[in-house]
N, C-alpha and C positions, 0 to 999 in steps of 0.2 A: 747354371744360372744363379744371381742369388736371388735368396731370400729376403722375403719382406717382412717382419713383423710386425704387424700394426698396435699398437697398444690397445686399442679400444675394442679391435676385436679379441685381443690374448684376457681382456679384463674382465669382456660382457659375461661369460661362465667363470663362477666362485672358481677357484682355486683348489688344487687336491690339498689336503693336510700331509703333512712332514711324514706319516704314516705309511699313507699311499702312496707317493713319489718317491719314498724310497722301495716299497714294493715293487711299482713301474720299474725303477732304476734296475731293480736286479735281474727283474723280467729281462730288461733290454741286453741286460750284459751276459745273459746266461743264453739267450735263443735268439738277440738279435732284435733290429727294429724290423717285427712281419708287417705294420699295418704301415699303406702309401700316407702320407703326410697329403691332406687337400691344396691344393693352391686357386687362387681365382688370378689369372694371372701370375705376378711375380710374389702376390701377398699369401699369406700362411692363414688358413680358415682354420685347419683341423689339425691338430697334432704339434701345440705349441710345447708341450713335455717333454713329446718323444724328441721333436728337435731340439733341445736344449740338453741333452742327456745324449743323445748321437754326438751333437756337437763338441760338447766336456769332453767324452771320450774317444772321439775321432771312428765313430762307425760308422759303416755304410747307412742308406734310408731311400726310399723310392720316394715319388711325386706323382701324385694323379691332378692332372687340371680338373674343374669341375664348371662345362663350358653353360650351365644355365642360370648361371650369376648374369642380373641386369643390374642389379643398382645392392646398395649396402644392406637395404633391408630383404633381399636375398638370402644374401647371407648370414644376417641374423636367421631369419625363420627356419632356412636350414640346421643353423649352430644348433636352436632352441630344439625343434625334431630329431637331431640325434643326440642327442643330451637326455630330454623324454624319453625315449626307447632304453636307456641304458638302465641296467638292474643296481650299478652303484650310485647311481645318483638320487638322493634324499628324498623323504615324502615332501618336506620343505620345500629344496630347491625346485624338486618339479611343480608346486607350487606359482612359484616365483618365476619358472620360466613361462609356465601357462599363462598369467597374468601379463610379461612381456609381450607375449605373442597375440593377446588378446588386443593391445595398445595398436601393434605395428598394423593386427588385419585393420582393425576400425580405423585407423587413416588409409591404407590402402586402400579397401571399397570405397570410401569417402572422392578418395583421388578418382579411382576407376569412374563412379559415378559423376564426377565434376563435372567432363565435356559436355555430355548427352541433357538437349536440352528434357526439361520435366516430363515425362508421359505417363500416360494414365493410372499403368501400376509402378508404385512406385519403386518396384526393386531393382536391386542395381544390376545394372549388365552384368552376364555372364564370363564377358571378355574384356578386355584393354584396346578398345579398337587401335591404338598406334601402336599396344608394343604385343598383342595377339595373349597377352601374359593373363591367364585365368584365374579370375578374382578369389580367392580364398572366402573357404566357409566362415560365416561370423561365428563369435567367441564371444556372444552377448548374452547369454546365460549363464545361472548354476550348474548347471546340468551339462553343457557344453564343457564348460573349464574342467570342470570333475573327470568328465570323460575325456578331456584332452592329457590334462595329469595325473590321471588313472587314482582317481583320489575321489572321497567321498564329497556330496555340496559342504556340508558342514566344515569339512578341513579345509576349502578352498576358502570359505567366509570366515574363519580363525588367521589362514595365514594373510587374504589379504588386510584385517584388520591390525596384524604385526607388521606388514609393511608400512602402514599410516598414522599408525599410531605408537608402535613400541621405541622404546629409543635404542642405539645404536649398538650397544653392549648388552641388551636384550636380544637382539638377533643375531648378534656373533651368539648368543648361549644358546640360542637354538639351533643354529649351523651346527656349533659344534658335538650338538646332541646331549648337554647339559643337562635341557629342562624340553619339556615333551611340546605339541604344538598348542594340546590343551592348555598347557599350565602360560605357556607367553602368551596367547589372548586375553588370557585373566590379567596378567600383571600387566602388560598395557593399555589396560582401563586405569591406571592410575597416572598420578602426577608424573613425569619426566623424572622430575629430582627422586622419589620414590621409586621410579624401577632403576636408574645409575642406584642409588644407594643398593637397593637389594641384590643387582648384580655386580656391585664391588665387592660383597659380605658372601659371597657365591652361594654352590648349587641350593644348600640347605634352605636358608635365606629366599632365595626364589620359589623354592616349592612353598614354602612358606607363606611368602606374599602372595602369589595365587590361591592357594587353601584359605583365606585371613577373605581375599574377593570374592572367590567362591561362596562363602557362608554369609558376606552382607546381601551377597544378595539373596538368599535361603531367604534368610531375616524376614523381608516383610512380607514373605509370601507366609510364613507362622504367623506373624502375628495378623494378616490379614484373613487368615484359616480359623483365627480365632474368634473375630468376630460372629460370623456365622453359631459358634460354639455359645457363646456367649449368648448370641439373642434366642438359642433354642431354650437354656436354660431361665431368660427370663421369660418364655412364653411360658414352657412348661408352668413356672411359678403362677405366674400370670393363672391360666387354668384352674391350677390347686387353688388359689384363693377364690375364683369364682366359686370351685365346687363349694366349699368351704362356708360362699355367701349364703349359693342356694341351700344347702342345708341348714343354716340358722333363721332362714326368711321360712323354710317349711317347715321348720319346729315353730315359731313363730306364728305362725299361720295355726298350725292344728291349735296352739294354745288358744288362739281369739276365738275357733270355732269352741272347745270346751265352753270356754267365758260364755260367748252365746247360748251355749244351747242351756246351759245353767240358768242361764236370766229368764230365755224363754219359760223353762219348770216352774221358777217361781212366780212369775206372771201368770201360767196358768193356774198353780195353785190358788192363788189371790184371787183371781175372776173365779175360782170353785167355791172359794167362801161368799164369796157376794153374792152367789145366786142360793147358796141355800139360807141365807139371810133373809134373804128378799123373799123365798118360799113361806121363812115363816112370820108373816104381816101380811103375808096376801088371804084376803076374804074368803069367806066359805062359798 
């Protein structure tokens, strides 16, 4: 029979690197093509490599049909599933494919749910009433995505933030394993023209501008640490001068009590001389 290759599906999984494909290549020339090539029909799902490398070199290759394809996103969700399983595929791309697949469930429950008018709870059927096809679990959490690409919440919220925002030679550098997932989050928080220039200047230059994001934003969490720092040391201040008051207001004080009790002395001395004044003009 022939073969079909569809482009869109040979496209949807990134590509091996020149690396790998010649690896495969010599795999196939040395033991043969062992694994069946998928077909849906007369179209090629699985094993666009190995056929194109059979083919070059005119070797044998099996064909398994795979009779549970209904419609194209079938076969997507398949591609994405063993793609996810495989141990050479990137913490990135699986990533990227979790996020796919999280797109295709959320229309397809969407679909499944459309017919059935509203009822009471609102979750979607368990089935396809027309095609029996069993609605896939939603992909609507962190937690969900992480456990689907075997990936921490944190890397799924770094990578999908490079797919939305990095620009296009920012994520070819992290495909190719250039700059880590950490570091392309960082850099695409900046301007467009800023992450093209830093990944035209390469890997250096990238690490670079992510270390340079990393530290604006430290920045105002010091200087807003310091604040605090600052009002402790003007209380403290604050404090010392009070003490400082009360102590001059209590020296202050014992002083006016001396003055007093001074004045009272001579006051009583003075009423002592007047009475013995007065003692002597008084009659016999």
């Amino acid at each position: 029979m022939d073969i079909v290759v569809n482009e869109e599906l040979k496209a949807y999984i990134d590509p091996l690197t020149a690396e790998e494909y010649e690896a495969l290549e010599r795999s196939i020339l040395a033991e043969g093509c062992r694994d069946a090539l998928v077909l849906w029909g007369d179209v090629l799902v699985d094993g666009h490599n190995r056929y194109g490398i059979c083919r070059k070199h005119g070797l044998p290759f099996q064909t398994v049909q795979n009779t549970r394809f209904q419609s194209l996103e079938d076969v997507y969700l398949w591609m994405i599933d063993q793609h996810l399983g495989r141990r050479s595929v990137s913490e990135f791309q699986r990533g990227v494919l979790a996020l796919r697949k999280r797109e295709i469930v959320a229309a397809r429950r969407a679909q499944v749910a459309a017919p059935s008018p509203a009822p009471a709870d609102p979750a979607p059927p368990a089935h396809d009433a027309s095609t029996g096809r069993a609605a896939p679990e939603p992909l609507d959490t962190r937690e969900a995505l992480a456990k689907a690409a075997r990936l921490s919440s944190s890397q799924v919220v770094m990578i999908e933030k490079i797919q939305k925002q990095a620009a296009p030679e920012v994520v070819a550098a992290v495909k190719a394993g250039t700059i880590s997932i950490n570091a392309a989050a960082a850099v695409a928080s900046l301007p467009a023209e800023q992450q093209v220039a830093a990944a035209a200047a390469g890997k250096d230059e990238l690490r670079l501008a992510a270390k340079r994001v990393r530290e604006s934003r430290r920045k105002p969490r010091s200087e807003s640490a310091a604040v605090p720092q600052q009002e402790a040391v003007e209380s403290e201040d604050t404090v010392e001068s009070l003490r400082q008051r009360v102590a001059a207001l209590t020296a202050e004080n014992a002083a006016l009590r001396h003055q007093v009790a001074a004045l009272q002395e001579q006051l009583l001395a003075r009423a002592g001389g007047a009475d013995q004044a007065a003692d002597a003009f008084a009659p016999f």
